[in-house]
Each structure stands twice: as C-alpha cells, then as structure tokens.
Backbone and ligand atoms as CSV (ligand in chain L), in Angstrom:
chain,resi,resn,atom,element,x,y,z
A,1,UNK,N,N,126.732,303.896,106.328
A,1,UNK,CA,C,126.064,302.853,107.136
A,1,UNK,C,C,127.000,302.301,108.211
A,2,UNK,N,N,126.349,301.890,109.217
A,2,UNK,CA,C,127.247,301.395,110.580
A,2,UNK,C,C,127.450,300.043,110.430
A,3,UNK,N,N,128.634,299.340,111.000
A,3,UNK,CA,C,128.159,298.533,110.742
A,3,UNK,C,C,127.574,297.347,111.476
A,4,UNK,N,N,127.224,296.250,111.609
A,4,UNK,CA,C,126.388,295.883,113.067
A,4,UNK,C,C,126.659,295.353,114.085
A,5,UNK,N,N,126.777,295.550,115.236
A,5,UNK,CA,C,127.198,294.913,116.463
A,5,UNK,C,C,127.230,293.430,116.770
A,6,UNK,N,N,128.506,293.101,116.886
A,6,UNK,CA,C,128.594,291.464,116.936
A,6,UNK,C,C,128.423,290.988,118.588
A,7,UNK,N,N,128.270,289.676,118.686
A,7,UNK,CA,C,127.982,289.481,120.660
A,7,UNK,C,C,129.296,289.554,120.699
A,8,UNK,N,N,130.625,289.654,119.941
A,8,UNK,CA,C,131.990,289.521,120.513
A,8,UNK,C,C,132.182,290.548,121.078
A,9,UNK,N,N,131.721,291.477,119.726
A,9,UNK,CA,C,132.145,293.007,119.599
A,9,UNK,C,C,131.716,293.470,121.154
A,10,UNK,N,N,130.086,293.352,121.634
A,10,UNK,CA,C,129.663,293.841,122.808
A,10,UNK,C,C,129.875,293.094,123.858
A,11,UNK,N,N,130.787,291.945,123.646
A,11,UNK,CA,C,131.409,291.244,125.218
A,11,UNK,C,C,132.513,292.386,125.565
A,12,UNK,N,N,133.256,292.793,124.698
A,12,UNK,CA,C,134.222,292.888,124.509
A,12,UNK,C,C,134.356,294.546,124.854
A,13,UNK,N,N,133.308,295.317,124.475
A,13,UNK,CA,C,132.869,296.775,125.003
A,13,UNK,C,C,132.561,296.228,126.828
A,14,UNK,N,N,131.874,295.210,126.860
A,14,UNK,CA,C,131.374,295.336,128.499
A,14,UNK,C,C,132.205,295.041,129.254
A,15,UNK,N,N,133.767,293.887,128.727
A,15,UNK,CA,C,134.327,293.310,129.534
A,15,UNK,C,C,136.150,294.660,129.582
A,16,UNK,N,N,135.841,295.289,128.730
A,16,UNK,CA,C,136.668,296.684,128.462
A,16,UNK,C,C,138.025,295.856,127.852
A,17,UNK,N,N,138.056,294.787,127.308
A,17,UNK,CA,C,138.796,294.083,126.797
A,17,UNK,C,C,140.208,294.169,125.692
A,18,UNK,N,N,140.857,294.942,126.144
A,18,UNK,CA,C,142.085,295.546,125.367
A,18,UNK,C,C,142.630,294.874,124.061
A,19,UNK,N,N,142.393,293.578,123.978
A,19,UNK,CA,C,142.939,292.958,122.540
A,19,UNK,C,C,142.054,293.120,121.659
A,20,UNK,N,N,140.853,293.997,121.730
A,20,UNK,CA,C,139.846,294.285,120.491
A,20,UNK,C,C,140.643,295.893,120.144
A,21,UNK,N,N,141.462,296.687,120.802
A,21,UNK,CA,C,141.710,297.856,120.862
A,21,UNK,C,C,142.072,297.871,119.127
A,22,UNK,N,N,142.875,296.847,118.887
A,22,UNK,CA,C,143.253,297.489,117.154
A,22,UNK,C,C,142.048,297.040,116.249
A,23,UNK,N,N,140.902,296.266,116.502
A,23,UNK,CA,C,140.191,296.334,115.794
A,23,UNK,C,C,139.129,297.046,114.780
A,24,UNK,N,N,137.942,297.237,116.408
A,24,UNK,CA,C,137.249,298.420,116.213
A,24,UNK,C,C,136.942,299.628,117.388
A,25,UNK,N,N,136.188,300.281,116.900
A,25,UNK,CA,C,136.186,301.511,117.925
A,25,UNK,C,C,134.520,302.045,118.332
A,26,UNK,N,N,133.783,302.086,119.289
A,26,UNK,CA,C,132.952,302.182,118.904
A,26,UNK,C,C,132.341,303.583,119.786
A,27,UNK,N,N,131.132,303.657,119.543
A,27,UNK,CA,C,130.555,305.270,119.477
A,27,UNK,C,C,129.136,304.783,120.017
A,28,UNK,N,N,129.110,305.936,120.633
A,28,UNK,CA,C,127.514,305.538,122.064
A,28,UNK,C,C,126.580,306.843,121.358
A,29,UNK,N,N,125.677,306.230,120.747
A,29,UNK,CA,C,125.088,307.832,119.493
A,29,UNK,C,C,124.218,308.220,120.818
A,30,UNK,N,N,124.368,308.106,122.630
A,30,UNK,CA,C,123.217,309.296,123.050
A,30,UNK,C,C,124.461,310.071,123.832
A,31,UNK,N,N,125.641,310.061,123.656
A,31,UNK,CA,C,126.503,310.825,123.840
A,31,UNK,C,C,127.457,311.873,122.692
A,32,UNK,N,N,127.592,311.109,121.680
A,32,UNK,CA,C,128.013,311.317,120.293
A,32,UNK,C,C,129.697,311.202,120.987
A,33,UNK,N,N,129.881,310.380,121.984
A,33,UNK,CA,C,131.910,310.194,121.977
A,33,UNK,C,C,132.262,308.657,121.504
A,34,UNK,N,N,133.028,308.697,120.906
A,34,UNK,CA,C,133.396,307.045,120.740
A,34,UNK,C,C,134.728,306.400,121.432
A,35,UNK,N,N,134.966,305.591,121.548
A,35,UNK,CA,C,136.120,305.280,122.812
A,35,UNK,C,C,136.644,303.569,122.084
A,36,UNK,N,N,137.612,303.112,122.607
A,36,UNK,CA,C,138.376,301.624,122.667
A,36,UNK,C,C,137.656,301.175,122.943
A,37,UNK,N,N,137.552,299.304,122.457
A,37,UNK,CA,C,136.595,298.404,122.996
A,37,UNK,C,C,137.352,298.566,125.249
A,38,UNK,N,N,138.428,298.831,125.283
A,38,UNK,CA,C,138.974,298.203,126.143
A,38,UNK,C,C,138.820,300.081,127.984
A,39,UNK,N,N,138.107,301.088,126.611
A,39,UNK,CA,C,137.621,302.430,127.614
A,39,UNK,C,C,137.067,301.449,128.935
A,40,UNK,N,N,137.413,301.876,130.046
A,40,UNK,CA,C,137.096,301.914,131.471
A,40,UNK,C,C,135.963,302.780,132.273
A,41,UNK,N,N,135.386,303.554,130.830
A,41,UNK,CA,C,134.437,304.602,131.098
A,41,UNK,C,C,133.007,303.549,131.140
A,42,UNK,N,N,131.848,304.081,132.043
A,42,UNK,CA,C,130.829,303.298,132.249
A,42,UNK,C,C,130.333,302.574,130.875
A,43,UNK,N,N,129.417,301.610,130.544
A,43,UNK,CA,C,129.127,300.761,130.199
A,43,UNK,C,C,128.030,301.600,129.635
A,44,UNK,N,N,127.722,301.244,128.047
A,44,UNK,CA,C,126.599,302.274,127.396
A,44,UNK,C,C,125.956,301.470,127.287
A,45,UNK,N,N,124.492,301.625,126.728
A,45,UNK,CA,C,123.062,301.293,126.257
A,45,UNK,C,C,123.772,300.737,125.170
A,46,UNK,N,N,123.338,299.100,124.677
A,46,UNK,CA,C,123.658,298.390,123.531
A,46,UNK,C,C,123.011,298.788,122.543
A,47,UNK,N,N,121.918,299.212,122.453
A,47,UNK,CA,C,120.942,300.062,121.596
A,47,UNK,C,C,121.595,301.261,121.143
A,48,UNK,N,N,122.281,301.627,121.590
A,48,UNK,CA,C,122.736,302.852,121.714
A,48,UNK,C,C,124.834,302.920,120.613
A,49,UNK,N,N,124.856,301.655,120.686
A,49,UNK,CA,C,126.735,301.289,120.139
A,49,UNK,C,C,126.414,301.627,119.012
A,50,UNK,N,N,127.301,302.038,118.415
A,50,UNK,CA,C,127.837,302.424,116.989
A,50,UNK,C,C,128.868,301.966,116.237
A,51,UNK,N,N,129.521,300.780,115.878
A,51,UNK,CA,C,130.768,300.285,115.427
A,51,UNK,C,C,131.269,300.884,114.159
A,52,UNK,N,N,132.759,301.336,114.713
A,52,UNK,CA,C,133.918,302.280,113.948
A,52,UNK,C,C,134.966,301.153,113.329
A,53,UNK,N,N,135.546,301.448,112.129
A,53,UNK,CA,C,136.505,300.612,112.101
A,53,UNK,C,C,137.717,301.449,112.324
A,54,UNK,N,N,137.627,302.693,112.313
A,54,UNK,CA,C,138.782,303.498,112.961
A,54,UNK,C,C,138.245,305.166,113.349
A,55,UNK,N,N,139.431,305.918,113.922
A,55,UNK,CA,C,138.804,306.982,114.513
A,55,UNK,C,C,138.374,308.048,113.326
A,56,UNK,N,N,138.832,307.730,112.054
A,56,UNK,CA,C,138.223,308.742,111.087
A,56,UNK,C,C,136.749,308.568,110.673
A,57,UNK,N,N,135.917,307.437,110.532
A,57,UNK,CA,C,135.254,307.011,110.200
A,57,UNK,C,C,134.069,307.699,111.302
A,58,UNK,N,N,134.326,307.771,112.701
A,58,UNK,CA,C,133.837,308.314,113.632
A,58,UNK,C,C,133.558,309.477,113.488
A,59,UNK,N,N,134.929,310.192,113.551
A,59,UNK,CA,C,134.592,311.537,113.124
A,59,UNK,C,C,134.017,312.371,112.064
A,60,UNK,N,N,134.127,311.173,110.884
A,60,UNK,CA,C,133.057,311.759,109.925
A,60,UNK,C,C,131.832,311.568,110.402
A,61,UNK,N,N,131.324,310.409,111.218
A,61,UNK,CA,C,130.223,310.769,111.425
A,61,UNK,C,C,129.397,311.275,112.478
A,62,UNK,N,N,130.172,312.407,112.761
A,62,UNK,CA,C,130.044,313.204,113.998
A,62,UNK,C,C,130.003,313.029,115.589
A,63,UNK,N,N,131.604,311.851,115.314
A,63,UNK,CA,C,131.147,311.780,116.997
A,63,UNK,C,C,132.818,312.108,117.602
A,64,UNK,N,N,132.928,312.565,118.999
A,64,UNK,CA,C,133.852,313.328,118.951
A,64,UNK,C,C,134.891,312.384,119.980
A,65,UNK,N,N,136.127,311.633,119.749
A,65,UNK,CA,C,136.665,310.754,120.551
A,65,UNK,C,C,136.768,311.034,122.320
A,66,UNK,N,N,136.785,310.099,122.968
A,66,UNK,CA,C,136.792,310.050,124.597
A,66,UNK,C,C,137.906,310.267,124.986
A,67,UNK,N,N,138.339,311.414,125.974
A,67,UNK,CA,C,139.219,312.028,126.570
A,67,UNK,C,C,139.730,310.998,127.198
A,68,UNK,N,N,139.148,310.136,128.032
A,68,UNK,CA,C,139.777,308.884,128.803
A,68,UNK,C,C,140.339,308.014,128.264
A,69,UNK,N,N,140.029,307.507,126.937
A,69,UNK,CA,C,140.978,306.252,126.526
A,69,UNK,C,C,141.442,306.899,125.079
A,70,UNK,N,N,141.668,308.138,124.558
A,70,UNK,CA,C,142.093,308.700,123.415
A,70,UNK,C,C,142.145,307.845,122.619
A,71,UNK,N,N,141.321,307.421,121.712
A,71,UNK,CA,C,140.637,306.595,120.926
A,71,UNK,C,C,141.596,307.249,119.583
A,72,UNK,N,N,142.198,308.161,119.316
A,72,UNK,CA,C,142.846,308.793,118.015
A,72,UNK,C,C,144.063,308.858,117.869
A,73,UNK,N,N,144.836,308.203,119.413
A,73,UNK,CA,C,146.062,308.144,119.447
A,73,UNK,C,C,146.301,306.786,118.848
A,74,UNK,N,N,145.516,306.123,118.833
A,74,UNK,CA,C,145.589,304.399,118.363
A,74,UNK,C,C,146.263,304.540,116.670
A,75,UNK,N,N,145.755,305.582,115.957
A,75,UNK,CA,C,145.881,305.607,114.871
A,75,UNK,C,C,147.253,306.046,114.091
A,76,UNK,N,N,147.759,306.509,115.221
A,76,UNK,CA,C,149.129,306.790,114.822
A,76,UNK,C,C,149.799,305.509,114.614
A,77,UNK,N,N,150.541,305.860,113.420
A,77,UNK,CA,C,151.218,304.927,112.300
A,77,UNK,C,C,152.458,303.985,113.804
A,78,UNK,N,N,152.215,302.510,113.578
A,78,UNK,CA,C,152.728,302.034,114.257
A,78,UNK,C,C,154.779,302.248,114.808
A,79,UNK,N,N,155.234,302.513,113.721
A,79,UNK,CA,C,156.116,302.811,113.786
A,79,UNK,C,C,156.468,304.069,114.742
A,80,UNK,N,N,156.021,304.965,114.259
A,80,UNK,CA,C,155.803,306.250,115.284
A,80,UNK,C,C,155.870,305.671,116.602
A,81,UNK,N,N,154.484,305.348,116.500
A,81,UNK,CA,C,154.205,305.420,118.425
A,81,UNK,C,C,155.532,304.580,118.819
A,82,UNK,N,N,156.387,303.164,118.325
A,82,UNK,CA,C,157.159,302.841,118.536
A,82,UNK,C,C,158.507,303.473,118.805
A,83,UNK,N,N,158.284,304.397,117.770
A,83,UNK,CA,C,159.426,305.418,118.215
A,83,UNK,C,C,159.666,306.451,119.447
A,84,UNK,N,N,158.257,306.767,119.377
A,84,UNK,CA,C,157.744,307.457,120.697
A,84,UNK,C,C,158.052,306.668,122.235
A,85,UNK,N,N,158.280,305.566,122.087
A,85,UNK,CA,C,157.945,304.686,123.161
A,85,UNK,C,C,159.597,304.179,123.255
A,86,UNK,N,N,159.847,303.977,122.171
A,86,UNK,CA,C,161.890,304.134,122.552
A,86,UNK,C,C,162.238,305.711,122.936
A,87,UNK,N,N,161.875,306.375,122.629
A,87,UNK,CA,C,161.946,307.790,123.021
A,87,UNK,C,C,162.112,307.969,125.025
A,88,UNK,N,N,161.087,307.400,125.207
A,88,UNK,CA,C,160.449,307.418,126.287
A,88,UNK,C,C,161.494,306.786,127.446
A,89,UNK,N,N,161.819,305.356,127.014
A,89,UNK,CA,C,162.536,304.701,127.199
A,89,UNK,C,C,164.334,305.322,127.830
A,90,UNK,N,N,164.535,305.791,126.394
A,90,UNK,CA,C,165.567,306.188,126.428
A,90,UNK,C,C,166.119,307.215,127.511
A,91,UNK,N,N,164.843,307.974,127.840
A,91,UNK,CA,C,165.037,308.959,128.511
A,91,UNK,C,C,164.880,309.082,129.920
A,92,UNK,N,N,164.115,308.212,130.347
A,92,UNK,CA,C,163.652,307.390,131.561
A,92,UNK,C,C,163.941,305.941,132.440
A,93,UNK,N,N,165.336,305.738,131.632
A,93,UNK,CA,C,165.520,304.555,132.178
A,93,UNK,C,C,165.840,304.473,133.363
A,94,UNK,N,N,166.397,305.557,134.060
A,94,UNK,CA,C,166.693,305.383,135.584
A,94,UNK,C,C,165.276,305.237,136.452
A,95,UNK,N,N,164.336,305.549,135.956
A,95,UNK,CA,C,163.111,305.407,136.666
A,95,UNK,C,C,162.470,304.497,137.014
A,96,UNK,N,N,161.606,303.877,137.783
A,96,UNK,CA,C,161.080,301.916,137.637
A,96,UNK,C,C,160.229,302.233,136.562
A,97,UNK,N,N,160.535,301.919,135.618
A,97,UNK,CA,C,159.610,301.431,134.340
A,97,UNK,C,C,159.126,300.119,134.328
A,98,UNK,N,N,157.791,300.239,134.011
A,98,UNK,CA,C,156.841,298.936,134.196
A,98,UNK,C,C,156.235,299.315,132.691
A,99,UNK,N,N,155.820,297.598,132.357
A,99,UNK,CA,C,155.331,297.397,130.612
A,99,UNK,C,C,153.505,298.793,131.082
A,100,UNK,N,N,153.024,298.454,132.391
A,100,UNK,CA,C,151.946,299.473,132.623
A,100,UNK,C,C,152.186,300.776,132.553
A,101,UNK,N,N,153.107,301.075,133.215
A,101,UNK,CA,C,153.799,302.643,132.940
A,101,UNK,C,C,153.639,303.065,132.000
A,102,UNK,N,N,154.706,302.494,131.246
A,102,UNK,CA,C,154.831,302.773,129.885
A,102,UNK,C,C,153.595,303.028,128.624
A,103,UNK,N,N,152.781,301.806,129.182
A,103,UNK,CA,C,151.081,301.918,128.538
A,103,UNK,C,C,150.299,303.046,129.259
A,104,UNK,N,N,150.757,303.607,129.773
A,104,UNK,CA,C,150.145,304.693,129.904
A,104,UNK,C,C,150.159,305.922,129.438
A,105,UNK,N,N,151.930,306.127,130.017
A,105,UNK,CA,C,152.266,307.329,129.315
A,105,UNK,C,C,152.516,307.117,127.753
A,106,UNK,N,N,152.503,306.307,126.962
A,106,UNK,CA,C,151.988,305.927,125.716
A,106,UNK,C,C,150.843,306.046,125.210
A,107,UNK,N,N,149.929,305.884,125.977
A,107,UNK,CA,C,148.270,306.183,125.304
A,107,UNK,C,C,147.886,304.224,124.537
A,108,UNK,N,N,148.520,303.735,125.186
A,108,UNK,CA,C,147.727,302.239,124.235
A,108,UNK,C,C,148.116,301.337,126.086
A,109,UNK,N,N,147.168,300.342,125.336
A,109,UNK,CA,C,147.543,299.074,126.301
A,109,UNK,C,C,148.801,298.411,126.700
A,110,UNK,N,N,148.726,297.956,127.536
A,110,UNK,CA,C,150.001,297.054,127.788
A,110,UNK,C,C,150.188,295.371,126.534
A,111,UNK,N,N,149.258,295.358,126.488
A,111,UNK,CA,C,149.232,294.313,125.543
A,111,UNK,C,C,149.560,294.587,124.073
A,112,UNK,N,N,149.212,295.499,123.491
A,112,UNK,CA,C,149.269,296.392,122.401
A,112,UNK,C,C,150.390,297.076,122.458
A,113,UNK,N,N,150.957,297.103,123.258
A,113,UNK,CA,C,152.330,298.131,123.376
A,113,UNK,C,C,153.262,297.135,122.826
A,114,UNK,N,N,153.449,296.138,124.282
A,114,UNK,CA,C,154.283,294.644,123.601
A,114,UNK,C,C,154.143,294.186,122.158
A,115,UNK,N,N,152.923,294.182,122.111
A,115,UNK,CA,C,152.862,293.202,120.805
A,115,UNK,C,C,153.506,293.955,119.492
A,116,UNK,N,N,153.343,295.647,119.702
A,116,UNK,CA,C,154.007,296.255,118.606
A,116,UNK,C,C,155.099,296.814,118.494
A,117,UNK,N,N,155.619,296.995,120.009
A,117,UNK,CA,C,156.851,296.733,119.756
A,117,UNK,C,C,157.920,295.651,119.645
A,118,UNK,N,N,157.599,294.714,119.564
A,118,UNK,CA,C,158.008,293.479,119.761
A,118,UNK,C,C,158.406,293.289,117.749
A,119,UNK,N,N,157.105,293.895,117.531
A,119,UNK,CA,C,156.861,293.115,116.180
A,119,UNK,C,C,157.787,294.110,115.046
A,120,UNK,N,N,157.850,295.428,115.802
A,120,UNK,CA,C,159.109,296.289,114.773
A,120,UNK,C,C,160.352,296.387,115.770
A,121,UNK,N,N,160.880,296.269,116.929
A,121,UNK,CA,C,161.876,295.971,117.356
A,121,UNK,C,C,162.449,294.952,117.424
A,122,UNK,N,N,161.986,293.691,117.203
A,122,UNK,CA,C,162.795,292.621,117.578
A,122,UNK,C,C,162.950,292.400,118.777
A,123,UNK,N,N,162.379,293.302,119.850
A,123,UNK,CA,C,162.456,292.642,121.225
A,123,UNK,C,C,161.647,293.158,122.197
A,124,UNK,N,N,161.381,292.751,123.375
A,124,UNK,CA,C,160.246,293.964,124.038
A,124,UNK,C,C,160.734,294.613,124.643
A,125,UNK,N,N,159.452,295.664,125.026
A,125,UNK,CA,C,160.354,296.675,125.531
A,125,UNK,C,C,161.116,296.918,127.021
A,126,UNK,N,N,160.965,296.096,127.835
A,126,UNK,CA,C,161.226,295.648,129.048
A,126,UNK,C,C,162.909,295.455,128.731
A,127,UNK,N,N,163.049,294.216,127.643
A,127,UNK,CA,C,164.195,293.378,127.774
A,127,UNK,C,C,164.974,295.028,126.585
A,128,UNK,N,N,164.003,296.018,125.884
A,128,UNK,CA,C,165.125,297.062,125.032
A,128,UNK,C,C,165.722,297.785,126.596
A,129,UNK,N,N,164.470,298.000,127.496
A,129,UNK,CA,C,165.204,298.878,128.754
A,129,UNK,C,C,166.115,298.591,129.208
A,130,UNK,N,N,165.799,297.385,129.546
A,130,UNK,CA,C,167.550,296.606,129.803
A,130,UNK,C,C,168.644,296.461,129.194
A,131,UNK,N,N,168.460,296.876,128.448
A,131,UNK,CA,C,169.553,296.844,127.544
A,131,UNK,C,C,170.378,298.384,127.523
A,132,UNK,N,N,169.230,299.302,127.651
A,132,UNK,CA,C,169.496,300.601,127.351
A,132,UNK,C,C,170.598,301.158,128.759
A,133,UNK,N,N,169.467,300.599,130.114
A,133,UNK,CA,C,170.516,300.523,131.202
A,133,UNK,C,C,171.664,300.030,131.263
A,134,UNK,N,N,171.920,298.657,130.832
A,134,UNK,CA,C,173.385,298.078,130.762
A,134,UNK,C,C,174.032,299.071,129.982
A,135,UNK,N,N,173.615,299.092,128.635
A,135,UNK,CA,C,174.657,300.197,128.108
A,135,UNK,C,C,175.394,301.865,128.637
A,136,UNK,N,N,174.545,302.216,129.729
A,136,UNK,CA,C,174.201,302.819,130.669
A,136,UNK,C,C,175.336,302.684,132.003
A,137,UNK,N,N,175.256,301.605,132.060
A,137,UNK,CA,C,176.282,300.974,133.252
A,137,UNK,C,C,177.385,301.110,132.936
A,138,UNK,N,N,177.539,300.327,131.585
A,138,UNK,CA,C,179.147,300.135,131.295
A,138,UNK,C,C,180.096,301.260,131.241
A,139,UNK,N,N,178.836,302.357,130.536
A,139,UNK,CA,C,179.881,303.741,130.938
A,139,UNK,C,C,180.108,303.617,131.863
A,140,UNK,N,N,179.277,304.006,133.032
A,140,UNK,CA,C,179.626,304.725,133.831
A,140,UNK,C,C,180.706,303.893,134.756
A,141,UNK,N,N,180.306,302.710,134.117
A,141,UNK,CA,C,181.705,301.599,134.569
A,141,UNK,C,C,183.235,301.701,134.566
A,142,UNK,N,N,183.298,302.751,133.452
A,142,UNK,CA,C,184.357,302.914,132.296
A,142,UNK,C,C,184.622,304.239,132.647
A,143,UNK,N,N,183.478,304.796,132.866
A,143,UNK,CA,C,184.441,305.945,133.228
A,143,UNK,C,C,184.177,307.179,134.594
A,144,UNK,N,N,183.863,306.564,135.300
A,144,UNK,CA,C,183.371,306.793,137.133
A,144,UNK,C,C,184.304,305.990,137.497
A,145,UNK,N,N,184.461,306.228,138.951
A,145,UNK,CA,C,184.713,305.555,140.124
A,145,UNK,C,C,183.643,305.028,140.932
A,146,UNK,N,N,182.281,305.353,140.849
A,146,UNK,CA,C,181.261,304.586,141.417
A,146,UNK,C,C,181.319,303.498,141.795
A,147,UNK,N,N,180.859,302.696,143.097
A,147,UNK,CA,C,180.692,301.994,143.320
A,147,UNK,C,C,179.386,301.152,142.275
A,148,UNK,N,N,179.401,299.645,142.313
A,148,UNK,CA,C,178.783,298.880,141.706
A,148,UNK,C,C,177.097,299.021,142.027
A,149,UNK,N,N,177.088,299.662,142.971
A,149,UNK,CA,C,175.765,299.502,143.439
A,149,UNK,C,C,174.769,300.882,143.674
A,150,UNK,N,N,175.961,301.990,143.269
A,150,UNK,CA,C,175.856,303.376,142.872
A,150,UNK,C,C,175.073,303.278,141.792
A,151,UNK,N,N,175.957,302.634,140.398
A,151,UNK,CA,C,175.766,302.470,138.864
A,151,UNK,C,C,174.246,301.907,138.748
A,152,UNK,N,N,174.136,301.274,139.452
A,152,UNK,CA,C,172.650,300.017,139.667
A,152,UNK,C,C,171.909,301.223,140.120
A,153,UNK,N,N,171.701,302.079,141.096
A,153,UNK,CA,C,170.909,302.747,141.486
A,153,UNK,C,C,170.946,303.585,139.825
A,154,UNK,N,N,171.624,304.119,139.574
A,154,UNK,CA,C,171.647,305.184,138.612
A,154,UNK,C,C,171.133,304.720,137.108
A,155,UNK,N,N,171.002,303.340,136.985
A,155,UNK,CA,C,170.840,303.136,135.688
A,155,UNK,C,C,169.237,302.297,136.168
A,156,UNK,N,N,168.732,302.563,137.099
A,156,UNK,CA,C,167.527,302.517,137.237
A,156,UNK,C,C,166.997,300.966,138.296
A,157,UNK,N,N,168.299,300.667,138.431
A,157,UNK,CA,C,168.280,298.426,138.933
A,157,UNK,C,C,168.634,298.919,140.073
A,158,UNK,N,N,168.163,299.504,140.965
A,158,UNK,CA,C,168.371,299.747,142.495
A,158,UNK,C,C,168.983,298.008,143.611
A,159,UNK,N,N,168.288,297.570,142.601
A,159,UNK,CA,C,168.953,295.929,143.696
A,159,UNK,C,C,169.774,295.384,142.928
A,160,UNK,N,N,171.028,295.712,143.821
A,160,UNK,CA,C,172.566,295.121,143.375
A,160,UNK,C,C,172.862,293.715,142.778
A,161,UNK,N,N,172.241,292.803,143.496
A,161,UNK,CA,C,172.396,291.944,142.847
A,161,UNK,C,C,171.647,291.602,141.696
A,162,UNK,N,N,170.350,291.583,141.773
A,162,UNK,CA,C,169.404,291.335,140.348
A,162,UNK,C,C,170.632,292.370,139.100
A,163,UNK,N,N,170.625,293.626,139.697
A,163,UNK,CA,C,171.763,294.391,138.943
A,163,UNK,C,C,173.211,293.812,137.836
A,164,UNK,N,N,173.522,293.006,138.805
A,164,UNK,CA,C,174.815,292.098,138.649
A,164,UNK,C,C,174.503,291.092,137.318
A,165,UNK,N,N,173.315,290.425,138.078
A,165,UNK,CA,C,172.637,289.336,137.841
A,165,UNK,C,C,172.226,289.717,135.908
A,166,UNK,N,N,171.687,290.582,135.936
A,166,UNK,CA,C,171.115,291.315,134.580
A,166,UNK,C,C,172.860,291.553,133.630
A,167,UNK,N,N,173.969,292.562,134.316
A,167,UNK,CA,C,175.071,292.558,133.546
A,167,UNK,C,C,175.179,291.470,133.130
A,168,UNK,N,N,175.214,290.246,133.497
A,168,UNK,CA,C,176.151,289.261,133.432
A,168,UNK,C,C,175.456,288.228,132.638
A,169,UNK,N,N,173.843,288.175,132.439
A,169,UNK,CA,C,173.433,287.731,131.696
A,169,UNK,C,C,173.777,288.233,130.111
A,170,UNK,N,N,173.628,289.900,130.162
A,170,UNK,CA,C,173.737,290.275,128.359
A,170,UNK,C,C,175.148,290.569,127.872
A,171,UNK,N,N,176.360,290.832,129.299
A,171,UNK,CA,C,177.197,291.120,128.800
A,171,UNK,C,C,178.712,289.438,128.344
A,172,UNK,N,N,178.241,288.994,129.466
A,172,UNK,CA,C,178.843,288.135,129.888
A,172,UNK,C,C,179.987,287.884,131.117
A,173,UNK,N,N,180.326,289.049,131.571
A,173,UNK,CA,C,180.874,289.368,132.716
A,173,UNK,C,C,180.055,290.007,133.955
A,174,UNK,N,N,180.916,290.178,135.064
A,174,UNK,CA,C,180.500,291.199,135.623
A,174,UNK,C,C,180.427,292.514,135.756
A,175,UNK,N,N,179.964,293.422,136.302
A,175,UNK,CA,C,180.530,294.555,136.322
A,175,UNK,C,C,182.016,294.935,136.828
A,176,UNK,N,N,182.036,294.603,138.125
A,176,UNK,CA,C,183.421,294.080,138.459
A,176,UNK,C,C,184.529,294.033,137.325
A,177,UNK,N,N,184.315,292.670,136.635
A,177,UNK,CA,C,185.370,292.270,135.939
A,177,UNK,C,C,185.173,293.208,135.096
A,178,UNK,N,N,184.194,293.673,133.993
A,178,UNK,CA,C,183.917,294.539,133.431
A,178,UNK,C,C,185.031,295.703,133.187
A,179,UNK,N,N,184.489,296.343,134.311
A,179,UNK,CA,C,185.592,297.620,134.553
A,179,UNK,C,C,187.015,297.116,134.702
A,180,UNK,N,N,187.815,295.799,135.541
A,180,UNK,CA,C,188.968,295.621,135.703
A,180,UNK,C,C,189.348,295.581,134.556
A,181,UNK,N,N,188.763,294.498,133.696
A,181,UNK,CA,C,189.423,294.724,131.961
A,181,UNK,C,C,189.038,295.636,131.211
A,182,UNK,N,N,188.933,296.455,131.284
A,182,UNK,CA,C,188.824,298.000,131.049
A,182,UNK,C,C,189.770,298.449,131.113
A,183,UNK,N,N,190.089,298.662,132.645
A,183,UNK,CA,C,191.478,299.652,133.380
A,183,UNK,C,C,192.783,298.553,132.795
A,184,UNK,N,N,192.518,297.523,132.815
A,184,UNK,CA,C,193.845,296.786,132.217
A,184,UNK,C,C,194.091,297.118,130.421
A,185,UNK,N,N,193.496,297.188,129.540
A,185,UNK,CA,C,193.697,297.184,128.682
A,185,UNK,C,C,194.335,298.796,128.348
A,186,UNK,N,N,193.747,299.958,129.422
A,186,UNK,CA,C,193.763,300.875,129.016
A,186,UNK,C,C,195.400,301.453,129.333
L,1,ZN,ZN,ZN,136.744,306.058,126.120
C-alpha cells in the first residue's frame, strides 16, 4: 500500500524543495519514474503521486528512478557519499569549488551535502577545502621557491590577499613568515 499524499508532501514536490530530499521520494504512476521531492523535472498530475519512503520501496513497486535527480544515489550510506565528497575535495582543490559544485558532482543538494557532512566531519565542507589548500600551501611553502601568490593560484585562492588573509586565520602566521621560520630553523 502507498502511502498518502500530505499538502506538505505536494508543496514540496511543486515547490522542488530540497530539504524533503531525505525524507520521501515520490513516483508519478502515468510515467512509472520516481524522483526527489526537490527533481526540477516538470510538475506531475497530483492524482497521479505515489509516496516512497525510499528508492527500494519504489523499485519494488515497479517504478524505475529519474535520470535527472538520481533518486538512488540518495541512498548511499551517509558515510560513503561523505567519503566520496572528501575524495572529491581532495583532489580538486586547486579548482573554484563552490558548496553547488560540489552538489552536483555529488548527486545530492547543497543543503544535504552541508548538513551531512558537517554532521560526520565536524566541519563543512567549504571550511575542510580550506583547510586541505592551506595544507597545500605550506608545502609548497616549505619546499618551492614560489612566489606567495604563485602558491595561492596553485592551491586554488587565486586572490592573494583573501589567500594571505585565509593562511593567517588557520595557521596563525603568514605565509611569508611561515616559510622564513621554516628556512631558519632548518
Ligand atoms: Zn527526478
């Protein structure tokens, strides 16, 4: 049995509303695809909704998930996709990474991304990138001759000062000084 469409549930299909995404999932029975409350795909016949509480439940009952908002990637065990998404991170930090980016090439929302990684990292993922870059910097701080504003391009902070500005908040120095007490100690 289905179970029955609430006025939240169908604000929330019409308004494509991303914070219903971990809830439910629902299914348009004159298409047989089911999609995120938060799919961007046209607007179905209310007569027509089917409410999922996840993508298995769907597929048992024969409906086949939406290519556009991959309704089955949601289901991957939170940790995972988190891992997937430091993965991502890690590997891309020289690039402009945006919390949207990232929700994309992730397969979930921007809201949903934060909130779960936040909730098994301890921090989001914006402020882990930054971090990943600084750590990033200091090498190349340590062990280049690069200029300061080289390192910034390369670790993804193209503007020198915000650049600076960011070292000096997590490290407590500058880059500058950074590297001088470096070469002094060494
Ligand atoms: Zn969809």
């Amino acid at each position: 049995m289905f179970a029955s469409l609430t006025e939240e549930q169908w604000h929330a299909i019409i308004t494509n509303d991303a914070t219903f995404d971990n809830t439910f999932l629902y299914g348009v029975g004159s298409t047989g695809i089911f999609c995120r409350p938060s799919c961007k795909s046209r607007n179905p016949k209310k007569e027509y909704v089917k409410i999922f509480k996840d993508a298995q439940q769907a597929i048992a009952e024969g409906f086949r998930p939406c290519k556009r908002c991959k309704p089955c990637d949601l289901r991957m065990p939170d940790e995972d996709w988190t891992l997937k998404i430091k993965a991502y991170i890690n590997e891309h930090y020289d690039k402009p990474l945006t919390l949207a980016h990232l929700a994309d090439q992730c397969h979930g929302s921007p809201y949903h991304l934060q909130k779960t990684f936040k909730r098994i990292m301890h921090i989001s993922p914006i402020a882990y990138l930054q971090r990943v870059r600084i750590a990033h910097a200091k090498q190349e701080l340590v062990e280049t001759e690069k200029s300061i504003a080289n390192i910034g391009v390369n670790v993804g902070i193209p503007n020198t000062s915000y650049f600076i500005t960011l070292f000096k908040r997590q490290t407590g120095t500058t880059p500058k000084q950074f590297r001088l007490s470096f070469q002094k100690e060494s």
